[in-house]
N, C-alpha and C positions, 0 to 999 in steps of 0.2 A: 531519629525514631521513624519519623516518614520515608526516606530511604531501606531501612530495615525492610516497613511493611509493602513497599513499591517491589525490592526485591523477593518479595515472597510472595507476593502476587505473579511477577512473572515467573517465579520459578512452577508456582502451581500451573499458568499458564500452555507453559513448554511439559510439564509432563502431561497436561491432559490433550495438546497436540502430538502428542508421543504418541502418547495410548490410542489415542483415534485416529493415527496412521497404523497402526500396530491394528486393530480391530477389523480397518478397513482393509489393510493388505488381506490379512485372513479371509473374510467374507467376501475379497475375489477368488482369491485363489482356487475355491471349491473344498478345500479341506473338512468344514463342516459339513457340506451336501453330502460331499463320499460316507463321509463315519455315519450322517440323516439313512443316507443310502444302506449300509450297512447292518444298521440299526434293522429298518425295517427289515429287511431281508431274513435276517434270525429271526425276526419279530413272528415272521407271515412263511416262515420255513414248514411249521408245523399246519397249518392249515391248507398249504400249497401240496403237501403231502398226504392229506389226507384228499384234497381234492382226485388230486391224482390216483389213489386206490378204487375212489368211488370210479374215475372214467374208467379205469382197467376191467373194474368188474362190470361194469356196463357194457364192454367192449368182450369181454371174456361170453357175458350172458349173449350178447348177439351172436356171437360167433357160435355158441348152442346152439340158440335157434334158429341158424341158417343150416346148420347141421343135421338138426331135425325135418325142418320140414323140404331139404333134399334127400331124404331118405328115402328108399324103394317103399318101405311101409307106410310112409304118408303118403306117398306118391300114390299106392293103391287103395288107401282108405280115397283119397279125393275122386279117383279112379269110380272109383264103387258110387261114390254119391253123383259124379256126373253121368255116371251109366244110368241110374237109378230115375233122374230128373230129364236126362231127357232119350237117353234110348243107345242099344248099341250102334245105330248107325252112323252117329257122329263120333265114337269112341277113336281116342287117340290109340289106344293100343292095335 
């Protein structure tokens, strides 16, 4: 009878040094990290794309308003108020 349960203690022994080489191998390996990895990545796909639309239109709007106010019409509306404040004889034109 004590033999029995000595044998079944080590049997349980040997499998739970099984399994905690088996767990350990894995969480070197990096296998979990990559799929952690992965995960996030789908997870933060739509919010990283949404970021991304916001800079393009930010980036779109600058690019208007460097467009505007390189314009010959801003250029002479600005033209006008520095004529205006301090006289034609400092006039760039």
């Amino acid at each position: 009878m004590r033999e029995k349960q000595y044998l079944r203690f080590l049997k349980f022994i040997a499998f739970a040094g099984i399994m905690t080489a088996a767990v350990i191998s894995v969480l070197k390996s990096g296998i979990i990290q990559r799929k952690i990895n992965e995960f996030k990545k789908k997870f933060n796909y739509k919010k990283n794309r949404d970021s991304m639309i916001l800079i393009a239109k930010n980036i779109n709007h600058d690019i208007k308003n460097i467009e505007r106010r390189t314009s010959p019409l801003y250029h002479e509306k600005n033209q006008e108020k520095y004529d205006k404040l301090w006289g034609d004889d400092y006039s760039c034109n």
